[in-house]
N, C-alpha and C positions, 0 to 999 in steps of 0.2 A: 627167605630166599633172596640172593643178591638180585638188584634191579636189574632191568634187562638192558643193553648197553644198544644205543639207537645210531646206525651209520648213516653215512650223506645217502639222500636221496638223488635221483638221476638227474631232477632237476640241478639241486643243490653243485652237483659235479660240473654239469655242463656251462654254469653259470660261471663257478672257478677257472673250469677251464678257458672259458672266452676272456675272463680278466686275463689270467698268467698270459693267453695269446695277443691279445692287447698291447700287456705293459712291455712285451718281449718280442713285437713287433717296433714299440715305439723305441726302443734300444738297437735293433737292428737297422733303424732306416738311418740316425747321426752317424752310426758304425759303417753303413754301407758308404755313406758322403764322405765321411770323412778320411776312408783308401781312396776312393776316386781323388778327394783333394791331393792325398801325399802322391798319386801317380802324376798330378800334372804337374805337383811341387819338382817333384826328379825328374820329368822329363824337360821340363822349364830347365834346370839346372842341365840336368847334360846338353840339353844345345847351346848354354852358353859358354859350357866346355870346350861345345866340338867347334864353335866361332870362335874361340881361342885359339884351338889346335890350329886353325885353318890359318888362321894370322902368322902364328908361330912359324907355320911352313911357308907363309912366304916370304917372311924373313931368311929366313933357311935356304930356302930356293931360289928366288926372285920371280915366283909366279906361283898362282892359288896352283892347288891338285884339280883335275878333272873329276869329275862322277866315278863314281863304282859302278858298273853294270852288276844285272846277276850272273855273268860270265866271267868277272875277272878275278874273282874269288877276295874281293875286299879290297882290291887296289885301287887307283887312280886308270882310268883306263884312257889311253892318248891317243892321239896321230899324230903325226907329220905338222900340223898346222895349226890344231886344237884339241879338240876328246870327242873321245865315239859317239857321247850322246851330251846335250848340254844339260837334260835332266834325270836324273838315276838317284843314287845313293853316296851318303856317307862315303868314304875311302877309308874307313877304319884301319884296314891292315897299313895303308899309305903312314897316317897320322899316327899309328902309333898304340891305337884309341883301346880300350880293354871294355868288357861288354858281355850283353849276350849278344847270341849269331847265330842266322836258319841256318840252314845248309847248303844256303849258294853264300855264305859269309857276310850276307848284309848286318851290320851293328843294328839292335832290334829297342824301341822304344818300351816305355814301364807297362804298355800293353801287347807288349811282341808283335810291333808291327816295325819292318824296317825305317829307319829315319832318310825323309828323302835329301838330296842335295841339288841346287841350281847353279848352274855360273852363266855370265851374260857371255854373248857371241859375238861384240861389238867388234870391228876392226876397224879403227878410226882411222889410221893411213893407209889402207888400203893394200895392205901388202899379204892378205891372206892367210895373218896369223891371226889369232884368238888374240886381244891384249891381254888379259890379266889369268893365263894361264901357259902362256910360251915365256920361257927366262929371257930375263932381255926386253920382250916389247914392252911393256911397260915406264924402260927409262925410254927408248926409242920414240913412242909418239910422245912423252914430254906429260907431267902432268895436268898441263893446262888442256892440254885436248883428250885426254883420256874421258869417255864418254860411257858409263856403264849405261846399260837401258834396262836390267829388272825393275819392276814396279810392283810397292805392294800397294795394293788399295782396301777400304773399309766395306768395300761392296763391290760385285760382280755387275749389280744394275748398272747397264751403260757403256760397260767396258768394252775395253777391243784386244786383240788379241797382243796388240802391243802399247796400249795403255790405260791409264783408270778412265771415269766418266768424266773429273774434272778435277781440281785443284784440293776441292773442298772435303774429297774421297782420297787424296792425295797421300800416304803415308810416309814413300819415299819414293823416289821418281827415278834413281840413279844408282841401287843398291848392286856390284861387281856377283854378289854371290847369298844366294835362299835357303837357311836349312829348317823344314817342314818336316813336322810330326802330323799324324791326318788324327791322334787322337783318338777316344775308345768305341768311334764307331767306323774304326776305318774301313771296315767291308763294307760299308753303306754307301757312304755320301751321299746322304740323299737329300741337302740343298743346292739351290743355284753355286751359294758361296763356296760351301765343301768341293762341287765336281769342279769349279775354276780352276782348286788345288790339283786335282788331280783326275787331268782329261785324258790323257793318253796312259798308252799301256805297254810295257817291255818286260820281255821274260829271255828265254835263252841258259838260262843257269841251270846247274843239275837236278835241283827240287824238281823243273816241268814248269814251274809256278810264272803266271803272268801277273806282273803288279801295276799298281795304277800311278801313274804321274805326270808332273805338273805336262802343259801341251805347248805352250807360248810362254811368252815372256812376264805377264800377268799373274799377282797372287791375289791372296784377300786372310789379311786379318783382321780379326773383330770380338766383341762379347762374348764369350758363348752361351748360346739358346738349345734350350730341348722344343722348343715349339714347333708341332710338326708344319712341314714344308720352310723349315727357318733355321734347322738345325744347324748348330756349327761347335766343333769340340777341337777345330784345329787349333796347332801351337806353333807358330811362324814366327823365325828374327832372321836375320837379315846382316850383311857385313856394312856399316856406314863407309861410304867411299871419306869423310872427313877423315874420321877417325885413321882409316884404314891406310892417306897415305901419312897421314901423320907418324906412322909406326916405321912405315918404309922411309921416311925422311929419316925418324930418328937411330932409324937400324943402316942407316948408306946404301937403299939401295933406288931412290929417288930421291933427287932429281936424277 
């Protein structure tokens, strides 16, 4: 009589099976890091895009674009003197920019969440325009007194609504114009530094949807930590006013 053929026992199975979920656990946790990494790699990448773009136009213009609301449907939204809001969004449709888009057309980061945008409100001579988004002021008060006042800082500890805690949290003290990705937890923000980014709230667009952004003139970039109450996955750059009139000198439209 052929031998009798002897299959895994339940032990035998359960023991397999915790290995394969193991070795197939430890394969899925580099795979899970390593998309998180390539989402902040592209989103890194498109805002230095979209700080080009923004350069580009005001070469082009002779003054940065205003915010997008979620009402303008992707544009630059203006007045008379400055823009509707000094913090909103990207101007995508303005610039140019190709992308994904919700349905009030905000340009949307590698975690669909809209890219925010800041411009400073400084009016150094006093005549009630925005400088560095009305054509014109910008040669008008003279590069020498042109005064941005966005501030990024390394920390929220300290801060004021219109500047860091001190020199040494100082990352730039004069930047014209903010563009912030709040990164893959941005329904959250649940640190100090995260909610700095994004204290206030504006909605109005066809979604319904009310979104979170910056409140003052204060940001914070830094490390990113998962440690809870420390969290921070924000992605923040900035236009250099060096650089930035350096571009307008060499494009004629400063001095």
């Amino acid at each position: 009589m052929p031998a009798a053929q002897r299959g895994f026992s339940l032990l035998e199975m359960a023991i397999v099976l915790l290995i394969v979920g193991l070795l197939a656990g430890g394969l899925l946790m580099p795979l899970s890091a390593r998309m998180d990494q390539q989402k902040v790699d592209a989103t890194r990448q498109q805002l230095e895009q979209i700080r080009q773009a923004l350069v580009g136009y005001a070469l082009a213009n002779d003054a940065l674009p205003c915010p997008a609301t979620p009402a303008s449907n992707g544009l630059s939204s203006t007045t008379a003197s400055g823009c509707t809001r000094q913090h909103g969004f990207i101007p995508a449709v303005t610039l140019g920019l190709i992308g994904n888009r919700n349905e009030d057309h905000l340009l949307l980061d590698a975690w669909g969440s809209p890219i925010r945008y800041s411009v400073t409100r400084s009016d150094s001579n006093g005549n009630g325009q925005w400088d560095f988004v009305r054509p014109g002021e910008m040669r008008s008060v003279t590069m020498a007194n042109l005064a941005p006042v966005l501030r990024v800082c390394t920390t929220a500890a300290g801060s004021t609504p219109t500047d860091c805690a001190n020199s040494a949290s100082t990352l730039t003290g004069n930047a014209p114009a903010a563009i912030l990705s709040l990164g893959k937890d941005w329904a959250t923000t649940a640190s100090a530094d995260e909610r700095e980014n994004a204290e206030a709230t504006v909605g109005g667009g066809p979604s319904g949807r009310n979104y979170r952004v910056a409140g003052d003139d204060v940001f914070v970039s830094r490390s990113p930590s998962s440690a809870p109450g420390d969290e921070f996955d924000d992605i923040v750059t900035w236009i250099s006013p060096a650089s930035f009139y350096g571009e307008m000198v060499r494009g004629g439209r400063l001095p």
